[in-house]
Biopython code that builds the backbone (N, CA, C, O; Angstrom):
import numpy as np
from Bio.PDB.StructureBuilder import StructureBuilder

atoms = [
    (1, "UNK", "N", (20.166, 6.131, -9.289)),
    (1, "UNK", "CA", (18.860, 6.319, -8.690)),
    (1, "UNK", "C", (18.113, 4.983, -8.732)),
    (1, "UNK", "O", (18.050, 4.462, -9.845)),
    (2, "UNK", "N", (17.606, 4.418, -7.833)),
    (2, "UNK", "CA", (16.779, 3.487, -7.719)),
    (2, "UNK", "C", (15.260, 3.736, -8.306)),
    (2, "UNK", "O", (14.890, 4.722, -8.943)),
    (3, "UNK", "N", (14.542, 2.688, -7.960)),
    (3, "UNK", "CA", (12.979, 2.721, -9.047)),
    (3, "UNK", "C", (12.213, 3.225, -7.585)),
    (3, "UNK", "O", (11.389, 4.021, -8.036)),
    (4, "UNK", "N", (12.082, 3.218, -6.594)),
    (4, "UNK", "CA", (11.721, 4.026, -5.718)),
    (4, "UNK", "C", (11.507, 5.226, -5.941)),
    (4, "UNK", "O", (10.385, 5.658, -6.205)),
    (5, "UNK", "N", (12.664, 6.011, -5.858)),
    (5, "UNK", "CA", (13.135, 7.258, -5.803)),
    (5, "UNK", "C", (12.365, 8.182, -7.252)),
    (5, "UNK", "O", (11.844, 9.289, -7.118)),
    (6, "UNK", "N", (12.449, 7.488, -8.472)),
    (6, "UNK", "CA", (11.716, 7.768, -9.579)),
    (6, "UNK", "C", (10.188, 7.723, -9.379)),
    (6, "UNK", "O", (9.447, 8.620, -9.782)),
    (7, "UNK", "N", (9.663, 6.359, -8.577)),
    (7, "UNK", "CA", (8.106, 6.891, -8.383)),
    (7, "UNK", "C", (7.998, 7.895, -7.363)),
    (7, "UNK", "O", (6.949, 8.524, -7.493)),
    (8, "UNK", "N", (8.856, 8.357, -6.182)),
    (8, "UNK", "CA", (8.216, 9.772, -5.629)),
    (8, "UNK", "C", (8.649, 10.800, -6.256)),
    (8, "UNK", "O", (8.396, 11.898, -5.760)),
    (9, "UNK", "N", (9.340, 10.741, -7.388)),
    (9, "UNK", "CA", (9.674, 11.617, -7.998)),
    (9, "UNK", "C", (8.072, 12.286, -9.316)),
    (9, "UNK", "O", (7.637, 13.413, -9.553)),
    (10, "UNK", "N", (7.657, 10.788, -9.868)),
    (10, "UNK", "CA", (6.880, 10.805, -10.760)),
    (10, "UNK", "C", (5.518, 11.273, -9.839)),
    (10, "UNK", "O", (4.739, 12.066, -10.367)),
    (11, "UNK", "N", (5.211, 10.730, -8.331)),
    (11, "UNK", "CA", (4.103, 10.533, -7.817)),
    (11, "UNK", "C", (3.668, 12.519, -7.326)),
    (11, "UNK", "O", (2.571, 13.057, -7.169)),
    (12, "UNK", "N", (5.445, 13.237, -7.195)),
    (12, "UNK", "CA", (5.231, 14.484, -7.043)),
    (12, "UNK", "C", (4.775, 15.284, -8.109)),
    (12, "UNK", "O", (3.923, 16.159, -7.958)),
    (13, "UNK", "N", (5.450, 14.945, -9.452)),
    (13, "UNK", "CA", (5.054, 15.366, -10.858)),
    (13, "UNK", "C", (3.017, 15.694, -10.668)),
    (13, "UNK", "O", (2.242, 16.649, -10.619)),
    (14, "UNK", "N", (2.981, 14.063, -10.618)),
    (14, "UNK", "CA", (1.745, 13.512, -10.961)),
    (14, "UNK", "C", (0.931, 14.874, -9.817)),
    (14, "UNK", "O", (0.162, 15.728, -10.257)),
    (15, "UNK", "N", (1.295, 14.773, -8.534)),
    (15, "UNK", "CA", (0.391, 15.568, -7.173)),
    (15, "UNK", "C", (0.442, 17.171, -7.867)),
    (15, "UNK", "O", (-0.391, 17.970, -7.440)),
    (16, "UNK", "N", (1.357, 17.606, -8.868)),
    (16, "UNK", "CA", (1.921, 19.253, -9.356)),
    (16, "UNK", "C", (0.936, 19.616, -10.066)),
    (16, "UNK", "O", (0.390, 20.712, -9.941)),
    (17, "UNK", "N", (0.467, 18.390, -11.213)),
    (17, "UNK", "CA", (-0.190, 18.680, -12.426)),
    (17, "UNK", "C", (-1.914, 18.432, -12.337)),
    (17, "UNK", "O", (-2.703, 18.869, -13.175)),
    (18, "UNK", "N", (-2.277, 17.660, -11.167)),
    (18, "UNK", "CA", (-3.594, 16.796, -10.772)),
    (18, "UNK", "C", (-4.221, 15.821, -11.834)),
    (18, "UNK", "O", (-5.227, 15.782, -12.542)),
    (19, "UNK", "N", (-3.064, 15.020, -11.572)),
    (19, "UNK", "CA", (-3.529, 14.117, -12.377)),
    (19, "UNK", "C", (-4.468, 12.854, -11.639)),
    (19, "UNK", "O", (-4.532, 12.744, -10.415)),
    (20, "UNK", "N", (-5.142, 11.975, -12.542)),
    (20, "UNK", "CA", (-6.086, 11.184, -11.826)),
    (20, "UNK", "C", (-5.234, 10.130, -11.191)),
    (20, "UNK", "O", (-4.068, 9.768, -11.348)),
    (21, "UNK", "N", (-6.515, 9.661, -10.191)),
    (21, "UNK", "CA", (-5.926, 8.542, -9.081)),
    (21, "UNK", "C", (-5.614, 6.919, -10.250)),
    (21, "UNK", "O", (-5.117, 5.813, -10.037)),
    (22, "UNK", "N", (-6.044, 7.398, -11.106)),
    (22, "UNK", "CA", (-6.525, 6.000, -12.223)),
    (22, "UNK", "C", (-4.735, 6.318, -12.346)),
    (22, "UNK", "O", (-4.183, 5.293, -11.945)),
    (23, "UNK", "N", (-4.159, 6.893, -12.570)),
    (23, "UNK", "CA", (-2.190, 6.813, -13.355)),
    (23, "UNK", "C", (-1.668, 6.639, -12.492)),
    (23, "UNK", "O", (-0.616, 6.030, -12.688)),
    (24, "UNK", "N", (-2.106, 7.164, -10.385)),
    (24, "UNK", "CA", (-1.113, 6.581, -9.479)),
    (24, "UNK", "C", (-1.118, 5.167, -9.453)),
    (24, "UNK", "O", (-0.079, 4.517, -9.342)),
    (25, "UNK", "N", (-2.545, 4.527, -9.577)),
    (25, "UNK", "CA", (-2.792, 2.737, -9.475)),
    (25, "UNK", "C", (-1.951, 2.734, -10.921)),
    (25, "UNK", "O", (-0.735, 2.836, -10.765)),
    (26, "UNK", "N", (-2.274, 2.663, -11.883)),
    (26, "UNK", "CA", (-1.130, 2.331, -13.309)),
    (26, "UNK", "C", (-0.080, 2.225, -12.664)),
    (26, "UNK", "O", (0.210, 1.117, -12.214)),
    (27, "UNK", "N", (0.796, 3.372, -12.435)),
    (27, "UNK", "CA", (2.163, 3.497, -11.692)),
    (27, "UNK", "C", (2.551, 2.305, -10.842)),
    (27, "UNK", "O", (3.463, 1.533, -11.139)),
    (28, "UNK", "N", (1.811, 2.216, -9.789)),
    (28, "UNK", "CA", (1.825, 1.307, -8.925)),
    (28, "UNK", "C", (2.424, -0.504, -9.235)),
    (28, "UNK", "O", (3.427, -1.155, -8.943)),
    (29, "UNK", "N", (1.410, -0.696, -9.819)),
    (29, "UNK", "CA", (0.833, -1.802, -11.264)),
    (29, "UNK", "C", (2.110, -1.921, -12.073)),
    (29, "UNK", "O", (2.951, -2.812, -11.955)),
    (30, "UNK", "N", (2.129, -1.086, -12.755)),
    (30, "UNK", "CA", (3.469, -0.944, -13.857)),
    (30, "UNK", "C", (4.975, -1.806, -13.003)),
    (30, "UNK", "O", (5.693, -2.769, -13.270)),
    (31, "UNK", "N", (4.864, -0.671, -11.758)),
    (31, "UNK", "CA", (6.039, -0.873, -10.658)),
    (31, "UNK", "C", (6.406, -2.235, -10.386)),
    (31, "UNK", "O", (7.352, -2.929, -10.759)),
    (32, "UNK", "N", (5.476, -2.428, -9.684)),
    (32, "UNK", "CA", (5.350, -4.073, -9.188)),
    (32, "UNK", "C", (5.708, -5.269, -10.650)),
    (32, "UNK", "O", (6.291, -6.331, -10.433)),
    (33, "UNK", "N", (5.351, -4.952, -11.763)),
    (33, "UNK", "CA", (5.640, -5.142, -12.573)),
    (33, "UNK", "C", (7.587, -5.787, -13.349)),
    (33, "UNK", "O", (8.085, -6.778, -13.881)),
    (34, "UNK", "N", (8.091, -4.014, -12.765)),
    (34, "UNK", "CA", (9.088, -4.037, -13.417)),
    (34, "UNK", "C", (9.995, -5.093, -12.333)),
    (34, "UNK", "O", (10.927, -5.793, -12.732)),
    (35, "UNK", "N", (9.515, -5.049, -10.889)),
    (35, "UNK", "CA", (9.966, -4.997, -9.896)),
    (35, "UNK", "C", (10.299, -6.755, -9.952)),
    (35, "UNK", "O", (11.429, -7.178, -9.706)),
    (36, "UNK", "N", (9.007, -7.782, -10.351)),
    (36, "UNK", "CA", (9.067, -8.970, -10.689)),
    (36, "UNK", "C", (9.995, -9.981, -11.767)),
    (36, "UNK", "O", (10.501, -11.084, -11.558)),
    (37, "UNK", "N", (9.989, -8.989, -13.178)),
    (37, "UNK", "CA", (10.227, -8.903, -14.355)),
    (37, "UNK", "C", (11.791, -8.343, -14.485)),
    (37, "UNK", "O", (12.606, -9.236, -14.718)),
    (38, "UNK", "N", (12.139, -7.471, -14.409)),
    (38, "UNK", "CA", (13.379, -6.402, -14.057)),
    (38, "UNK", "C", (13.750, -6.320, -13.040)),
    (38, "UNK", "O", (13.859, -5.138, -12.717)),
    (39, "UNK", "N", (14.207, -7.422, -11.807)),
    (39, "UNK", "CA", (14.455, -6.681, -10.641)),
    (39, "UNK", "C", (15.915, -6.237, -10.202)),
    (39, "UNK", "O", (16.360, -6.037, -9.072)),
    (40, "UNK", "N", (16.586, -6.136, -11.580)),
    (40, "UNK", "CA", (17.982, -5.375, -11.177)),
    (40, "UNK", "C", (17.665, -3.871, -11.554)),
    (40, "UNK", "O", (18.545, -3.018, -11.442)),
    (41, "UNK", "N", (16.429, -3.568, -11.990)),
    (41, "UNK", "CA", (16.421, -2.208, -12.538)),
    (41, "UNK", "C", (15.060, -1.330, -11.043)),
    (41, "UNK", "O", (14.284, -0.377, -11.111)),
    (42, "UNK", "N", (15.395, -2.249, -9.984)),
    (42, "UNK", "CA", (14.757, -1.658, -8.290)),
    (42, "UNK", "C", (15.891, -0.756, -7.766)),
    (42, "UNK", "O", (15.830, 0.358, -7.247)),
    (43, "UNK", "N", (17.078, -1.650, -8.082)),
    (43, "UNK", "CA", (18.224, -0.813, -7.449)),
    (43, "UNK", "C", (18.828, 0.246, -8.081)),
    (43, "UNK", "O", (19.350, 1.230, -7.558)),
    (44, "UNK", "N", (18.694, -0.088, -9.504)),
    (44, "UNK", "CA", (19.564, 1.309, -10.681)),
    (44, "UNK", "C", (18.438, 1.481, -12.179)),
    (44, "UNK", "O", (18.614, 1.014, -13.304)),
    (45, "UNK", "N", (17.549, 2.132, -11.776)),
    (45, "UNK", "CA", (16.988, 2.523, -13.146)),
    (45, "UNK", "C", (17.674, 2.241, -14.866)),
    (45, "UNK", "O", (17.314, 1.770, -15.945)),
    (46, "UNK", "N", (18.889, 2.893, -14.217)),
    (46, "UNK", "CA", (19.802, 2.900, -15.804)),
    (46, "UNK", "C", (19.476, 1.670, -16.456)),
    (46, "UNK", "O", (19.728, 1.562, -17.656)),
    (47, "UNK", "N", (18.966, 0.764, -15.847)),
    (47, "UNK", "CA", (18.893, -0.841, -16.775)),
    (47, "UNK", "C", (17.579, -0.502, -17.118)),
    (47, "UNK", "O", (17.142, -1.571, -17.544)),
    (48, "UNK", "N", (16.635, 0.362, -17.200)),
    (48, "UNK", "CA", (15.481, 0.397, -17.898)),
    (48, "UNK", "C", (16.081, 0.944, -19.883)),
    (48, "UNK", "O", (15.480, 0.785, -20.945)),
    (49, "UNK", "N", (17.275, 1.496, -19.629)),
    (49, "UNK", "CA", (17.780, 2.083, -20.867)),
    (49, "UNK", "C", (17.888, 0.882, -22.179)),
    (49, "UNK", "O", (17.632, 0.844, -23.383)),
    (50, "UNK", "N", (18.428, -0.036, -21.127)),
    (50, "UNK", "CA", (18.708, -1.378, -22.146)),
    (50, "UNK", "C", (16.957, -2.489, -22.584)),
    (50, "UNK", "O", (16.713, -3.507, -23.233)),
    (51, "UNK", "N", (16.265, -1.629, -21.872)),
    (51, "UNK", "CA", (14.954, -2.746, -22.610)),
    (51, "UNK", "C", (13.956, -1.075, -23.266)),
    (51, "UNK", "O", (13.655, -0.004, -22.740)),
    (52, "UNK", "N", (13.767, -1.647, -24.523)),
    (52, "UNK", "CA", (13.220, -0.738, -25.200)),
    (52, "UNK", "C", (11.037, -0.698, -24.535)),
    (52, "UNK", "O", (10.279, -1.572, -24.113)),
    (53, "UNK", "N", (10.869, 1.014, -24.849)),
    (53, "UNK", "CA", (9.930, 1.063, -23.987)),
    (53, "UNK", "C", (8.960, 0.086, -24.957)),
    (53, "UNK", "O", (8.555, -0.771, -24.173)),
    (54, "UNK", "N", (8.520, -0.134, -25.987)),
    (54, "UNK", "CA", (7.423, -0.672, -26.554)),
    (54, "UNK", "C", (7.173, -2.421, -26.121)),
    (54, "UNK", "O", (6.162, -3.108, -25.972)),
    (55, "UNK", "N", (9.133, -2.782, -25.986)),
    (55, "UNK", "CA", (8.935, -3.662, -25.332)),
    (55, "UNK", "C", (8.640, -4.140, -24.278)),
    (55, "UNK", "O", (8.569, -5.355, -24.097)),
    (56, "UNK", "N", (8.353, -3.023, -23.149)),
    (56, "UNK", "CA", (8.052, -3.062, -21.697)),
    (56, "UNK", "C", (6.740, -3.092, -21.708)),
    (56, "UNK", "O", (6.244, -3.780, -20.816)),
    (57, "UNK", "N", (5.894, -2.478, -22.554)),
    (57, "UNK", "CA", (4.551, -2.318, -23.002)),
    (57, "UNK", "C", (3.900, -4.044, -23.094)),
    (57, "UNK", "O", (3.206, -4.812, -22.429)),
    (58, "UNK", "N", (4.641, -4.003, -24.356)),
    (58, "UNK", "CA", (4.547, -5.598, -25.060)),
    (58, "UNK", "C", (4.264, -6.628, -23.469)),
    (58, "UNK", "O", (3.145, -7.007, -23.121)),
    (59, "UNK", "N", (5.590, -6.926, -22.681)),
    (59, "UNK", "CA", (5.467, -7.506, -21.850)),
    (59, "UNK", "C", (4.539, -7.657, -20.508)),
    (59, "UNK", "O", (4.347, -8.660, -19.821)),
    (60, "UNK", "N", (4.028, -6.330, -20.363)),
    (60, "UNK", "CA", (3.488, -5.899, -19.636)),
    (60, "UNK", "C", (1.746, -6.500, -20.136)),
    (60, "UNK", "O", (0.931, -7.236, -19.581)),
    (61, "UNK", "N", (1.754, -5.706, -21.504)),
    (61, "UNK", "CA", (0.233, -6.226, -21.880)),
    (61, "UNK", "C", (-0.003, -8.065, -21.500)),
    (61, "UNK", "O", (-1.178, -8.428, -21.451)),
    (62, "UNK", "N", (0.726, -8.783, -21.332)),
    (62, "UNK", "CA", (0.807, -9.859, -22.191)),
    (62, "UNK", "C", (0.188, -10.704, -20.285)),
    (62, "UNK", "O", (-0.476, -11.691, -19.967)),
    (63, "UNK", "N", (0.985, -9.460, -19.438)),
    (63, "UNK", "CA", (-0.032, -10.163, -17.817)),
    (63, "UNK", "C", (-1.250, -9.749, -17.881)),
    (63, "UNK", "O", (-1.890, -10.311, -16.991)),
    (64, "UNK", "N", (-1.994, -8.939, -18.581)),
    (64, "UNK", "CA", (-3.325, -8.343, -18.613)),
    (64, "UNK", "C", (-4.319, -9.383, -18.500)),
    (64, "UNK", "O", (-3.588, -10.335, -18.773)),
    (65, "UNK", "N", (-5.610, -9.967, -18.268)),
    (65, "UNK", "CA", (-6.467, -10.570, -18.632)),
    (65, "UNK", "C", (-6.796, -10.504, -20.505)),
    (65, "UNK", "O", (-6.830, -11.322, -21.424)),
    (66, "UNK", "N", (-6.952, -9.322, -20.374)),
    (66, "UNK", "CA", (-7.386, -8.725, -21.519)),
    (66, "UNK", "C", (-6.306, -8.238, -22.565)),
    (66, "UNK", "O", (-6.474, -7.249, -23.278)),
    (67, "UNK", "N", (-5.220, -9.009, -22.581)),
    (67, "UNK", "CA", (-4.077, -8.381, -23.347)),
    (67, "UNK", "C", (-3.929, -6.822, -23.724)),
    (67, "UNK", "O", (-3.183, -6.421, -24.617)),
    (68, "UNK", "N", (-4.662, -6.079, -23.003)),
    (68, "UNK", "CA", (-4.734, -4.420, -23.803)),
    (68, "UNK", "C", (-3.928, -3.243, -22.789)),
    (68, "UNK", "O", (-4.320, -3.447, -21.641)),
    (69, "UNK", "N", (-3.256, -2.458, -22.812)),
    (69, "UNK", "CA", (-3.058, -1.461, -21.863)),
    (69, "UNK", "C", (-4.199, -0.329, -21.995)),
    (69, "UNK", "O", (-4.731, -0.030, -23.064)),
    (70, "UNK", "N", (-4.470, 0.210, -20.838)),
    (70, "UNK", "CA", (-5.398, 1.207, -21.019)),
    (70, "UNK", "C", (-4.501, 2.550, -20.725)),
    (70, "UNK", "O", (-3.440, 2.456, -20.108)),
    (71, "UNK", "N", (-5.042, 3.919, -21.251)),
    (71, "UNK", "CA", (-4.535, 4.839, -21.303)),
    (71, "UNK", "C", (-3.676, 5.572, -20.088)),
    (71, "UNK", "O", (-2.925, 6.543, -20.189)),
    (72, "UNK", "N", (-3.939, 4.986, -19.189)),
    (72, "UNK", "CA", (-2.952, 5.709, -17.701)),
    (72, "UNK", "C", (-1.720, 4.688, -17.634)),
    (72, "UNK", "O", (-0.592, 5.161, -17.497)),
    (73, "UNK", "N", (-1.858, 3.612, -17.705)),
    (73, "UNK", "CA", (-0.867, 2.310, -17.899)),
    (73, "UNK", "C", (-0.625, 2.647, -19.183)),
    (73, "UNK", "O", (-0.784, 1.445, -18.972)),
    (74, "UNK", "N", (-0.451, 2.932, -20.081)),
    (74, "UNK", "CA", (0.406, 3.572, -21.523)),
    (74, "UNK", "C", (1.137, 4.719, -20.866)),
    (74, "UNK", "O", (2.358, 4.609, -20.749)),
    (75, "UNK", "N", (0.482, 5.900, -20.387)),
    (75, "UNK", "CA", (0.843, 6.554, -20.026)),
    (75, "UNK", "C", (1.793, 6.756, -18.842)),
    (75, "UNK", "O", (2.529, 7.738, -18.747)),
    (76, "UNK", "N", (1.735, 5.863, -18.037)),
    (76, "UNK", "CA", (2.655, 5.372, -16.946)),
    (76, "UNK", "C", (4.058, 5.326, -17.167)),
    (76, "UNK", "O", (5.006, 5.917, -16.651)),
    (77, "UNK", "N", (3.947, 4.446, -18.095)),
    (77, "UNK", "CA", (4.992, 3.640, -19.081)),
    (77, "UNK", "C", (6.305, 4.810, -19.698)),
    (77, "UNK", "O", (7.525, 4.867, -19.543)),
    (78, "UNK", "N", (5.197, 5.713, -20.513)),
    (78, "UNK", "CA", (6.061, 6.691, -20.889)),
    (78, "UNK", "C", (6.684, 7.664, -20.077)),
    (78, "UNK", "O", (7.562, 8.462, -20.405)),
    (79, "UNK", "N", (5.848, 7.430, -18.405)),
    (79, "UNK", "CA", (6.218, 9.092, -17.814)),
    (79, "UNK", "C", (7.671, 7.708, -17.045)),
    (79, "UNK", "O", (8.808, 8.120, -16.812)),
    (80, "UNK", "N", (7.337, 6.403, -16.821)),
    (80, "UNK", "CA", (8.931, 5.909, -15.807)),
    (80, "UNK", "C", (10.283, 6.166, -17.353)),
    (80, "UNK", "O", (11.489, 6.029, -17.150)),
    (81, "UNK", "N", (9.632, 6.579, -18.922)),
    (81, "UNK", "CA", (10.909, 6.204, -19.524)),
    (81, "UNK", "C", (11.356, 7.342, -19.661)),
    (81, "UNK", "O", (12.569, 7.360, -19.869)),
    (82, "UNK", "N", (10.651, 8.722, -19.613)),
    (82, "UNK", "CA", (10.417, 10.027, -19.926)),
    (82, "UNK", "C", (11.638, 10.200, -18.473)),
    (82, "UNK", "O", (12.855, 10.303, -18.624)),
    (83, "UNK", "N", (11.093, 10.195, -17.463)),
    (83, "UNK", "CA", (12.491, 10.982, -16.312)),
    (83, "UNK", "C", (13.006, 9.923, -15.993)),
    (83, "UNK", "O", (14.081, 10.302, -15.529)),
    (84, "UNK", "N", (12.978, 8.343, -15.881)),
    (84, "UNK", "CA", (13.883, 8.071, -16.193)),
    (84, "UNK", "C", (15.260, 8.249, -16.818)),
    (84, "UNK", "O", (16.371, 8.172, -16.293)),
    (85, "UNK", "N", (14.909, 8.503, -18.049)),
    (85, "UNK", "CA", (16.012, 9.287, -19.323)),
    (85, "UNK", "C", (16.533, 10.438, -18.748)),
    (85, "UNK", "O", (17.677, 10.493, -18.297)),
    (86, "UNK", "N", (15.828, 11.260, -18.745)),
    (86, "UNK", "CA", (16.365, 12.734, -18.061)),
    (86, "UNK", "C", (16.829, 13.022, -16.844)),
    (86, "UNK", "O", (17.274, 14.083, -16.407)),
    (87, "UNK", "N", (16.649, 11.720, -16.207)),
    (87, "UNK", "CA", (17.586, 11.033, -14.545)),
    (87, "UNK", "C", (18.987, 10.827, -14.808)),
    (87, "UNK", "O", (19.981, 11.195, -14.182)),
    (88, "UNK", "N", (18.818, 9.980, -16.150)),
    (88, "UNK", "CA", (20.203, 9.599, -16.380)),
    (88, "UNK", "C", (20.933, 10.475, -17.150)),
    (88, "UNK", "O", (22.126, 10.687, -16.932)),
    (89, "UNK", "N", (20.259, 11.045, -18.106)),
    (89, "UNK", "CA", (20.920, 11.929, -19.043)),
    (89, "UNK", "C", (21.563, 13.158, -18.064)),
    (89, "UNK", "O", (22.551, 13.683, -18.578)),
    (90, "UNK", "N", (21.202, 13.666, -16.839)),
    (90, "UNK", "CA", (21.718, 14.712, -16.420)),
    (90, "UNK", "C", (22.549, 13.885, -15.534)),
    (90, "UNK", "O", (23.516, 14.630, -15.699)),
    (91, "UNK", "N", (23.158, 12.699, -14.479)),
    (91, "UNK", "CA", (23.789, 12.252, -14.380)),
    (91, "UNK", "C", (24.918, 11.714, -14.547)),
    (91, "UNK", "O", (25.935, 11.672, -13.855)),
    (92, "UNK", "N", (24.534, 11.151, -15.911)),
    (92, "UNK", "CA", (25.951, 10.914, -16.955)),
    (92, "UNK", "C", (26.637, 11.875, -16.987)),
    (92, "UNK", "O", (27.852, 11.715, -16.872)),
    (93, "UNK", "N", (26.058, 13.270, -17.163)),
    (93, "UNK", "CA", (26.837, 14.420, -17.973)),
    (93, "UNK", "C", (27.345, 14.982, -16.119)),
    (93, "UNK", "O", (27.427, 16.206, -16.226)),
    (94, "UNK", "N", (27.536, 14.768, -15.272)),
    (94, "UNK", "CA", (28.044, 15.343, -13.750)),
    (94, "UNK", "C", (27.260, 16.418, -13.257)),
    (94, "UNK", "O", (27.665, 17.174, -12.373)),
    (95, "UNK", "N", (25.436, 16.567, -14.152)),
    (95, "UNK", "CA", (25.274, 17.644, -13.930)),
    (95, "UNK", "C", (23.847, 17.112, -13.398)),
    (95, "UNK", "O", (22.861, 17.148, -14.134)),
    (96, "UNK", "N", (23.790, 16.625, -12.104)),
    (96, "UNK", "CA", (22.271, 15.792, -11.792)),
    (96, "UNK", "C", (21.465, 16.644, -11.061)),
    (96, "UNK", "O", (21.735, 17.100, -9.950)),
    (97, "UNK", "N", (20.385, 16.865, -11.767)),
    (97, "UNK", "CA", (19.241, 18.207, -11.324)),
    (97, "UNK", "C", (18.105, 17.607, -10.773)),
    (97, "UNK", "O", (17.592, 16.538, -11.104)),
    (98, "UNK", "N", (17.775, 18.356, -9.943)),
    (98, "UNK", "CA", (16.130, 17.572, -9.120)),
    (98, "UNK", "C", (14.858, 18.086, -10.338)),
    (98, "UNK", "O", (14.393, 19.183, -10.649)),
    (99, "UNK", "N", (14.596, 16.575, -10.828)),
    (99, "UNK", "CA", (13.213, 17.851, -11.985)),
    (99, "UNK", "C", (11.900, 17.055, -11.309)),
    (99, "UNK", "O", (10.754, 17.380, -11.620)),
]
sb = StructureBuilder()
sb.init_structure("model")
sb.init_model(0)
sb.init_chain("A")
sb.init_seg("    ")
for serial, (resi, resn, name, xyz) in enumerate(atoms, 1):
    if name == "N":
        sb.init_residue(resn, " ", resi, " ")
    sb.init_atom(name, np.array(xyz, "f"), 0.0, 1.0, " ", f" {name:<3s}", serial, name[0])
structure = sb.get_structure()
């Protein structure tokens, strides 16, 4: 699965539950992010497995003005490592489910 495919995946999550417009811009943000930083992990997520999330955080804070993440960009973070994981975890196993 590509990093595309995970944000309309996350962006449908996000439209299910009503979450604020403040976590689609995070998302966005985050994206562009990984996209600069990580850009073998545009084409195959699975390479998000090999960089640990606190360290994506870490790196991420560190473009801030303000070195700080705020709570939708924390939260961002956890929802690309959250189905991420559960992208791959049902994949690996031959058993890949739309969640």
């Amino acid at each position: 699965m590509n990093l595309a495919q995970l944000v309309k995946r996350l962006w449908t999550v996000y439209e299910e539950k009503g979450i604020a417009r403040c976590r689609y811009n995070a998302l966005d943000h985050i994206v562009t992010f990984i996209k600069d930083k990580y850009p073998m992990a545009e084409s195959d997520i699975s390479i998000l497995k090999t960089i640990e999330k606190q360290q994506m955080k870490d790196a991420y804070e560190q473009t801030k003005s303000n070195n700080r993440l705020n709570g939708a960009e924390k939260q961002a973070i956890n929802d690309i490592y959250l189905k991420s994981a559960t992208i791959i975890q049902y994949t690996i196993k031959g058993r890949f489910m739309s969640r």
